[in-house]
N, C-alpha and C positions, 0 to 999 in steps of 0.2 A: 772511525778509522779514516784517518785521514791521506790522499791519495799521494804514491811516492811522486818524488822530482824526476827531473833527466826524462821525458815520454818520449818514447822510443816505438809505435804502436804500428806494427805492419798491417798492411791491407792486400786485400788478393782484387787486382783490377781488372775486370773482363775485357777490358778494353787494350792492358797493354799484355793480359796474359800472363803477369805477374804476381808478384807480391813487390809493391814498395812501401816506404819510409811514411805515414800520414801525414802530413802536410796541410794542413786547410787553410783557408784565406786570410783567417782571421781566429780572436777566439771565440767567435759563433761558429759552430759547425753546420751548414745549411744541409737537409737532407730531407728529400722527397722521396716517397716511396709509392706505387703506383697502390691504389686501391681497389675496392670492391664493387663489382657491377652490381647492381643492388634488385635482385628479382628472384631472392627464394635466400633462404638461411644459410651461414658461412659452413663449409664443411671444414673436414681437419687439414685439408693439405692449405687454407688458408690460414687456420690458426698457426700451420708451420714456420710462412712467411710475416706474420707481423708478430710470432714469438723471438724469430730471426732477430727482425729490427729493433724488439725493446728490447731486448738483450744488449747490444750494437749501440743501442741511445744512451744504454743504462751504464755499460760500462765508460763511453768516453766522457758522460759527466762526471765519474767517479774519477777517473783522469786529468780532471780539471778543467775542461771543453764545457761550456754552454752550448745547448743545441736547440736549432730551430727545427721542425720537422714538421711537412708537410703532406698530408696523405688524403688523394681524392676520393670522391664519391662518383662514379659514373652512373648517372642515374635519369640515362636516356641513349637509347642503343634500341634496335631491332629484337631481342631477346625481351627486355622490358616490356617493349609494344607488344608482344605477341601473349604472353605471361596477362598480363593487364586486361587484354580484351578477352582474351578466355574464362577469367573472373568476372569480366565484368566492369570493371572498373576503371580509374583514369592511370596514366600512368607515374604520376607524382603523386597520386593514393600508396599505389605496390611500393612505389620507393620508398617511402617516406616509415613505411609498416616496418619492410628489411633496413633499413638505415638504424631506426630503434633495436631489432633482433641485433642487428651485425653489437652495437656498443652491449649490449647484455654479455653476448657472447665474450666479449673481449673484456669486459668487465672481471666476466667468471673466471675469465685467465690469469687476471691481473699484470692486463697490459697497458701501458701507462698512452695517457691519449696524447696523440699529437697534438702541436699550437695551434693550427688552422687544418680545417675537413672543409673545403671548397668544394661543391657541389656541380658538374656541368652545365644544367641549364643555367645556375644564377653568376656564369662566366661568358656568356653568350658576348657581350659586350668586347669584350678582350680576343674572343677569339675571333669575330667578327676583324676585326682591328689587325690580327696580324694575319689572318688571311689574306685582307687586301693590302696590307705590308709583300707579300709573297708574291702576289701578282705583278705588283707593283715595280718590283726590283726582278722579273722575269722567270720567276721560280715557278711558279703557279700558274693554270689556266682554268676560264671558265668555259664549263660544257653544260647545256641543253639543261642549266639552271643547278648544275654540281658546279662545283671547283675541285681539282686535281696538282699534286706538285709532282713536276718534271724530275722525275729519279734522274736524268740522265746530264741533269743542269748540275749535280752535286759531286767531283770529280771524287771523293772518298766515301761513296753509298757504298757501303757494306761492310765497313770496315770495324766497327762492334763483332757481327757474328763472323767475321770474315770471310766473307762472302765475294766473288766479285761477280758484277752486273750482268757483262758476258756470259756468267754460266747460270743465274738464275733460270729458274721456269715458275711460271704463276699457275698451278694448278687452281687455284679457287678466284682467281678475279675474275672477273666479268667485263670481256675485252670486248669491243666494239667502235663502233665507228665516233662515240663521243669521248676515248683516250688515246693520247698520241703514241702512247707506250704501254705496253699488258701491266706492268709492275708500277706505274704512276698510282698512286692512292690519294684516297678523296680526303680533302678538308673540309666540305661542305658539302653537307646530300640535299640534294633537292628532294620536297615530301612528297610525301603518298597523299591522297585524299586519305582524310582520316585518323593523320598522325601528326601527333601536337608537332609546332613548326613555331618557326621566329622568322619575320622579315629581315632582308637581307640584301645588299647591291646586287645579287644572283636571283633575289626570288626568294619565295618563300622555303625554307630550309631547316637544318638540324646540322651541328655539329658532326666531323666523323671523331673516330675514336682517338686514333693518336694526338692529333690538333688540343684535344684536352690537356695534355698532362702537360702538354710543352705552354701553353697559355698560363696554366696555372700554375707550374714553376715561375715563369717569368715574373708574372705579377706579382708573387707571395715571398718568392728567393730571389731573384734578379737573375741578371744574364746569363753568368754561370754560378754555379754550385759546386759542392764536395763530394755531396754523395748522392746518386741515385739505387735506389734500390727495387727489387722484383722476383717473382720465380726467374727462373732460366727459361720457362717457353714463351716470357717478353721481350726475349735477344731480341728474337725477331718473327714478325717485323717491326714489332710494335715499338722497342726503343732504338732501333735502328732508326726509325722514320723520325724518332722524338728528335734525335741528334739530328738528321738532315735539316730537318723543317726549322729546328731552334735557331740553330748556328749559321743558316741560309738566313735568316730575319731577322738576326741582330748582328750577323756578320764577325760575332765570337766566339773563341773558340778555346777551349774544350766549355760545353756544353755544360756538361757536368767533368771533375777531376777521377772520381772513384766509381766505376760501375762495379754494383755487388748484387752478385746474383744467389738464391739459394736454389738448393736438391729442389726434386719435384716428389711427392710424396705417391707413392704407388702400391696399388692391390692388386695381388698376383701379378707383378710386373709387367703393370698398365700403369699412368700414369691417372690418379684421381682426379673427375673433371665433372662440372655439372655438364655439359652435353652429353660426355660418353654414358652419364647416369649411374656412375660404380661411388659414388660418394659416400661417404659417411659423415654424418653432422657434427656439429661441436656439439650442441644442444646432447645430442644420443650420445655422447662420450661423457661430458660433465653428466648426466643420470648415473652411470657406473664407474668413473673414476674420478678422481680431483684433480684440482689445475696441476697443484705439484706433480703428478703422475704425469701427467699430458706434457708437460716441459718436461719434464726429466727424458719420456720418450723421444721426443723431438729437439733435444740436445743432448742426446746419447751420439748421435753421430755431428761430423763437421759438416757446418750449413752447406756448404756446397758441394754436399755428398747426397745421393737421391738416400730417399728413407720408405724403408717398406715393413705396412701398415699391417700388426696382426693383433689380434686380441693378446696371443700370448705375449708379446713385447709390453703391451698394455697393463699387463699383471704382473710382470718385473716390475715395468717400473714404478708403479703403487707399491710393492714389496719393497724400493729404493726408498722412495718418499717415505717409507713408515719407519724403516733404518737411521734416515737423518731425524725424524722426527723423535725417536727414543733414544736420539744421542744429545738432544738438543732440551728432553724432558728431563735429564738425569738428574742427580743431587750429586753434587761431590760437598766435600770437608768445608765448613764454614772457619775451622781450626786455622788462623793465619800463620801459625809455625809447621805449618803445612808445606811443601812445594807446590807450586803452581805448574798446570801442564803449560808451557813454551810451545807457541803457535808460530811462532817467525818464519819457521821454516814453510811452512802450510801456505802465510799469507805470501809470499815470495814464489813459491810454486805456480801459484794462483795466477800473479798479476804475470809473470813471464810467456804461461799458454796461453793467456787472454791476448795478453801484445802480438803472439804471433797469430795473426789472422781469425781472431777470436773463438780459438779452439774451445768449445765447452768441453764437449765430450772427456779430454784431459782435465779441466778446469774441475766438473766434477768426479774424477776420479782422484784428488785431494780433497773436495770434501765430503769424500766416502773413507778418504785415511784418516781426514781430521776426527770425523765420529767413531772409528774404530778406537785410535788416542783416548778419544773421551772416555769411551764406554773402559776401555781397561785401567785408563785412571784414577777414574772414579771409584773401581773395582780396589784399586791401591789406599785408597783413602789421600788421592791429592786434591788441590783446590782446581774446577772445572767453571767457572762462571767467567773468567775470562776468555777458554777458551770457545765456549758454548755462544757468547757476544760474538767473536770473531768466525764460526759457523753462521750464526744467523746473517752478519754483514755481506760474509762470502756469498751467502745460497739468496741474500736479497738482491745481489747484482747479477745474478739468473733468474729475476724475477719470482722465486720460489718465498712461500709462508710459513713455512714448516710447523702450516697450523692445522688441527684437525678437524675435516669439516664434515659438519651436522648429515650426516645420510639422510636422504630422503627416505618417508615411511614406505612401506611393500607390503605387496600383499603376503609375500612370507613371513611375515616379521611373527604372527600370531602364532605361526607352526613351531616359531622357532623357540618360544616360550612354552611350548608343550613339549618340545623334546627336551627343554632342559628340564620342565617339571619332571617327567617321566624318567630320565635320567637320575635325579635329585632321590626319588622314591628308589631306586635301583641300589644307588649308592649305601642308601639307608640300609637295606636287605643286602651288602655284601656283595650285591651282584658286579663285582668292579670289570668282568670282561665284555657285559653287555653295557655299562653305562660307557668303557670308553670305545666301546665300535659306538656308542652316539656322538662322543666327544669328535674320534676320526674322522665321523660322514659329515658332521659340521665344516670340520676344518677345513676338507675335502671341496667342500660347497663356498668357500672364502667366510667363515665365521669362526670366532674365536672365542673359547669359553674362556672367564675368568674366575674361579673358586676363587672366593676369602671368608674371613668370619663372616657375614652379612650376609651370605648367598652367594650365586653364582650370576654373574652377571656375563653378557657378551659384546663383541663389535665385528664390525667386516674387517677382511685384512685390506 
């Protein structure tokens, strides 16, 4: 399926509060996306945000846009250090353990890996460098072996979350007689005894957090970019400061063109987080449902809509996924004096909610008509393999397989071959109201019998 002409593809920019026209620099599309602090397994409202972005990647290739995409590792932070020595261990051990977990995970999603995963520590060089770029040109000050940049040197700080300086309050910094401003944040922490460090013109030290991401756009994307991406609770400060810090050191500006943010995923209308400790893992999600399922959920709504987390959305959407999947197993007519089901309309649908700010949510609710089409079709005796090609294309630029995957063995599994034996001998003896309360408690339980000549076979739904 080859991508229409005339690209016409809106975007929703956090920055100007809009949606405009996409525009990129070039036909690379540069897009960083901030990543994973790497000190315990990714939970779901991370899977939400990098299903977000291959979504996002998947479609402007399809568009015709090459994309470069770059997504860090922050894998040295005070979280890490603390994690690390309570194990026992070094803290490029922990990392290096989740860095593995985080690509399995994302694997099992079937999310397509970015070009470069730059890692903190092995950018130490670069950040070093526009540190003292920062100082250099008056942004930045060293204190009692940190470094800090002057919020009040930046005439447009806050203008991402929009905020203005004036009305800030820094509840969580840590004000003292070594910052000239409560709301100046560090580029450069001076260490602890005990916590890995890198020499530095200040002293022995550790990157801070935001100085990452802005380093390693620079050096991997250049000056400015297209797209930056994140949850929404990295407005701020976090890509607020990326933009001060960037655009103060190279003196360019916009920073990035398209800031896109997505929902924040929440239980009981809390926002899921590893410190508040309400997480649910991807790991514990792929055990009981498939990737299709887990997208489907988390592009049931529009990304920059929060999304709340429940088991039962969870078994919709496995019920969605098994829907595409038996419209997509169908047979129709190999008979070429047949008619062919007509997709045109379908694939038109499609590409129009995708342009507008990459509505899935609409996107799959055509190919949930396209599989209905099929299945009545097919029902009709018309020809369905072109349209079935054209569901599969669709539901691949949602990242979706609409393949069915192998369940892992359980410890019910053996119970569940005694109640259909037992079941089986019922039927034999006529008993058909006791075999099907066995049939219903299964179903009930997410298992589905299959009679045919050969026996009775089952699956989960």
């Amino acid at each position: 399926m080859a991508y229409p002409g005339g690209i016409t593809v809106k975007v929703f920019s956090t920055l100007s509060g809009k949606k405009e026209e996409f525009i990129p620099q070039s036909d690379v599309v540069t897009m960083y996306v901030c990543g994973v602090t790497v000190y315990s397994d990714c939970h779901i409202g991370h899977a939400m945000s990098y299903v977000v972005f291959d979504v996002i990647k998947r479609y402007l290739k399809f568009r015709g846009y090459k994309v470069k995409h770059v997504q860090n590792f922050t894998d040295i932070d005070d979280k890490i250090i603390d994690r690390a020595n309570q194990l026992g261990i070094s803290s490029s051990e922990l990392s290096q353990k989740y860095i593995g977990s985080y690509f399995d995970d994302m694997d099992a999603l079937n999310i397509e890996h970015a070009d470069i995963y730059p890692k903190a520590t092995e950018e130490v060089p670069k950040i070093i460098e526009m540190v003292q770029g920062l100082i250099d040109k008056g942004f930045a000050y060293e204190s009692e072996g940190s470094v800090y940049y002057r919020v009040q040197k930046f005439p447009n700080y806050g203008k991402l979350s929009r905020r203005k300086l004036s009305d800030m309050e820094c509840h969580d910094c840590a004000f003292g007689v070594e910052k000239e401003h409560p709301l100046d944040f560090v580029l450069w922490k001076a260490s602890k005894s005990g916590e890995p460090s890198w020499e530095s013109p200040w002293g022995q030290g550790r990157p801070g957090w935001h100085i990452e991401c802005s380093a390693m756009s620079l050096r991997y994307l250049g000056d400015s970019i297209d797209i930056h991406g994140g949850g929404q609770d990295l407005v701020f400060p976090h890509h607020e400061n990326e933009i001060t810090q960037s655009e103060s050191y190279t003196g360019v500006a916009p920073f990035a063109h398209y800031w896109m943010h997505n929902g924040l995923l929440q239980l009981d209308k809390q926002k899921m987080s590893k410190s508040i400790g309400n997480l649910v893992t991807v790991k514990e999600m792929l055990d009981r449902f498939s990737s299709d399922a887990i997208r489907l959920f988390i592009m049931g709504s529009h990304y920059r809509s929060p999304l709340l987390f429940s088991d039962e959305s969870l078994v919709n959407a496995e019920k969605a996924a098994e829907r595409l999947r038996v419209a997509f197993e169908r047979k129709g007519t190999d008979d070429a004096s047949m008619a062919s089901l007509n997709t045109e309309s379908f694939e038109q649908r499609f590409i129009e909610v995708m342009d507008d700010d990459f509505n899935t949510a609409q996107a799959m609710a055509v190919l949930f008509d396209l599989a209905r089409e099929i299945n009545r079709a097919t029902e009709e005796g018309m020809r369905v393999e072109e349209a079935k090609n054209i569901l599969s294309s669709l539901a691949g630029l949602l990242g979706l397989t609409l393949k069915r995957q192998e369940k892992k063995a359980s410890d019910a599994e053996p119970f569940i071959d005694l109640l259909i034996s037992v079941r089986n001998g019922l039927r034999s003896e006529k008993q058909w109201q006791l075999a099907d309360k066995i049939r219903n408690g299964l179903a009930e339980a997410g298992v589905i019998l299959e009679d045919n000549p050969d026996g009775t076979g089952w699956k989960y739904k």
